[in-house]
N, C-alpha and C positions, 0 to 999 in steps of 0.2 A: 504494500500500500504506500509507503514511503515512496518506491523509486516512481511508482507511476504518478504521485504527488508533483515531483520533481518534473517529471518529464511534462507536466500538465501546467506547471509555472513557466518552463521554459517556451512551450508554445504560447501561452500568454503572449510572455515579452516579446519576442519576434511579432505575434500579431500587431501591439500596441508600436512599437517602433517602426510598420508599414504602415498602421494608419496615420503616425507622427510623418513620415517621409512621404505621405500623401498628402496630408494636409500642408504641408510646405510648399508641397509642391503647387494646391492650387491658390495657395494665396500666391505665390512670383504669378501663376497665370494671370489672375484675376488684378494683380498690378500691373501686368504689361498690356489687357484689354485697357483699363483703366485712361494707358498713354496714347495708344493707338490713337484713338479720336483726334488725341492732340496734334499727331502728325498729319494726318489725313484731312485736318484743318487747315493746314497750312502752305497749300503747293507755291511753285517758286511765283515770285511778282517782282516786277519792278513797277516803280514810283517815280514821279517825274512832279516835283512841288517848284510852284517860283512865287515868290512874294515880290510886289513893286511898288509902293504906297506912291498912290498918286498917279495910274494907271489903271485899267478897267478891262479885266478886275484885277483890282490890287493882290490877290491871293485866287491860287487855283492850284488844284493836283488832279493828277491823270493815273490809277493803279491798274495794272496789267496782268495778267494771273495764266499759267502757262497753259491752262484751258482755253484762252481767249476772252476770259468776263473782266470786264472792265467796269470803271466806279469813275467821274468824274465828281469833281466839289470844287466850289467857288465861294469867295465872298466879293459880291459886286454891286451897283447900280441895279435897281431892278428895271428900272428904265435911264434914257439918255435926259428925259428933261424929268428927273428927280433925285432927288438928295438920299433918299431910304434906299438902306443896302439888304441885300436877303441872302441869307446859305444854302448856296441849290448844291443840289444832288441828283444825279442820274446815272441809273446802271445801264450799259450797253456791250458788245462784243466786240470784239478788235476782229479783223477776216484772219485767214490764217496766215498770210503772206508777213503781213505787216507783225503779227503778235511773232511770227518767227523772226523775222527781220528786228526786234525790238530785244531777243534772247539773245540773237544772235551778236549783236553790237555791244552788250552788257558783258558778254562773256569773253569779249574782244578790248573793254574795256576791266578788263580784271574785277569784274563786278564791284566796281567800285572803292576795292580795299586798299586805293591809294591816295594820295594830293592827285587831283584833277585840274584845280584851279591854276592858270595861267601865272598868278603871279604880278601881273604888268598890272600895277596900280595906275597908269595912265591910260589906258583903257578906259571909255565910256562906261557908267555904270546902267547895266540894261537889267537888273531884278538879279535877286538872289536864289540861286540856283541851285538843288537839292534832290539828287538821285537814289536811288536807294534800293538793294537786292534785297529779299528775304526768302526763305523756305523755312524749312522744318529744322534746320541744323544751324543756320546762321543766318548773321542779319548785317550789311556793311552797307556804308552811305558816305556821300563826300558833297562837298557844298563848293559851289562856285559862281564866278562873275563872267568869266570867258575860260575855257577849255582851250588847251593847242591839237588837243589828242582827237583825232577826226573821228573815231569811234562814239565818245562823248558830242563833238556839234551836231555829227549826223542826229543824234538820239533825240538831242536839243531841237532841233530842225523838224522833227518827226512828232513829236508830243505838242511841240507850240502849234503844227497844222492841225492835229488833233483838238487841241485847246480850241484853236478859232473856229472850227465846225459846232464844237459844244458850246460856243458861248452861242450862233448862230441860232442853234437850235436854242436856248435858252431865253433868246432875245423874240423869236419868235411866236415860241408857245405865248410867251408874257401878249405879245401883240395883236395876236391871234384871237385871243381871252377879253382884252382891254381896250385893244388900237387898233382894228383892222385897218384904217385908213395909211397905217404905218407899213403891211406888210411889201406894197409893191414896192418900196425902197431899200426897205431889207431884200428882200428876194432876190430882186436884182443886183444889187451891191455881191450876195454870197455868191450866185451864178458868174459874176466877175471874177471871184478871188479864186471859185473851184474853176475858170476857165486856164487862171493864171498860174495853177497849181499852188496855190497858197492855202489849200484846205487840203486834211488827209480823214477820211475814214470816213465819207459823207454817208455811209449809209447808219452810222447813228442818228443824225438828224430826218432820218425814214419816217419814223412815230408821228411827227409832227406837223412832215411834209405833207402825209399821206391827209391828217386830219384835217389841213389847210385845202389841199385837193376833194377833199371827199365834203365840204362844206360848201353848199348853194350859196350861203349870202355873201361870198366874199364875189370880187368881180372876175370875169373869166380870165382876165390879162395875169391875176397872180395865181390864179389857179393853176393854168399854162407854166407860169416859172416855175413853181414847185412842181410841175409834173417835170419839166426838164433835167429840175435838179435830181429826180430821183432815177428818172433814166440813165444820166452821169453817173450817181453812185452805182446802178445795175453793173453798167459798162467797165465800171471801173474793177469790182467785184470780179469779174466776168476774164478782166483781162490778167488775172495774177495768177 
């Protein structure tokens, strides 16, 4: 009776030290579901902020997310004959050409982990300039006034056309809402600047275009420019 005692303690133990080596085991699981989310939260962006007090708008960023979903923010005029500024927001997609072409130059610029800025304090000051990598593993950013490194001005080049499409569309919904008598000067102004290439990514201002088009009481002549402008973005889409 004794030995089989014994042999009856020792199966115990063994049991309890596999259910101790199990439970171990699923508390690490159930910490590393825990992070998961966290990573999966987080895919790679780049950021493209410039601040310029005394310009319009004085503040705006552009985030880019290696999916293609984009985020614009501004703080600006709500309109051109008023003093009141508002913090817009809008979510849109970058095509795929461009949102490559935006990783591509980031990663050509060492994503940032270095001095960027030129340095030449006699250089015009044109806003303060603020690029920024992040993923899941790290996060690097550099600030500047002028870049020499053409990787950086293309990027710059690329995000301010972007900017001037969002503000476009920004300016318009407002006008759309409050001013239609304002939109054929807008309209036409943007279809100049997308003829000149001085806008990139016009088919975020779609939303807007399309609502300005799909609206009887505006007159046919701006209806006409927003439908042209949105054929431009088609084409443009179309051609990458």
């Amino acid at each position: 009776m004794r030995q089989i005692g014994e042999t009856g303690l020792l199966g115990v133990g063994r049991t309890m030290r596999r259910i101790r080596a199990l439970l171990i085991a699923l508390v690490v699981w159930c910490a590393w579901l825990s992070i998961l989310p966290a990573y999966a939260a987080d895919p790679a962006t780049v950021t493209f902020a410039l601040d310029f007090p005394g310009s319009e708008p004085e503040h705006y960023s552009i985030s880019v997310q290696a999916d293609g979903h984009a985020k614009y923010e501004c703080l600006g005029k709500i309109s051109s004959d008023s003093d009141d500024t508002e913090n817009y927001q809008a979510d849109f997609t970058f095509s795929g050409a461009t949102r490559a072409r935006v990783f591509e130059l980031a990663a050509q610029a060492h994503y940032f982990s270095g001095k960027i800025d030129s340095g030449n304090h006699k250089l015009a000051f044109t806003g303060n300039k603020k690029l920024t990598y992040t993923d899941g593993h790290s996060n690097s950013s550099a600030t500047y006034n002028f870049s020499a490194l053409p990787p950086v001005q293309q990027l710059t080049a690329l995000f301010q056309a972007v900017g001037a499409t969002m503000e476009f569309s920004r300016r318009l919904a407002y006008y759309h809402r409050y001013q239609k008598l304002a939109l054929d000067d807008e309209l036409r102004r943007m279809e100049e600047e997308a003829h000149a290439g001085e806008l990139s990514e016009l088919g975020a201002a779609r939303p807007v275009l399309q609502e300005i088009y799909n609206d009887s009481s505006v007159i046919n002549v701006v209806r006409a420019r927003a439908e042209r402008i949105m054929e431009m973005a088609k084409g443009a889409s179309a051609g990458r």
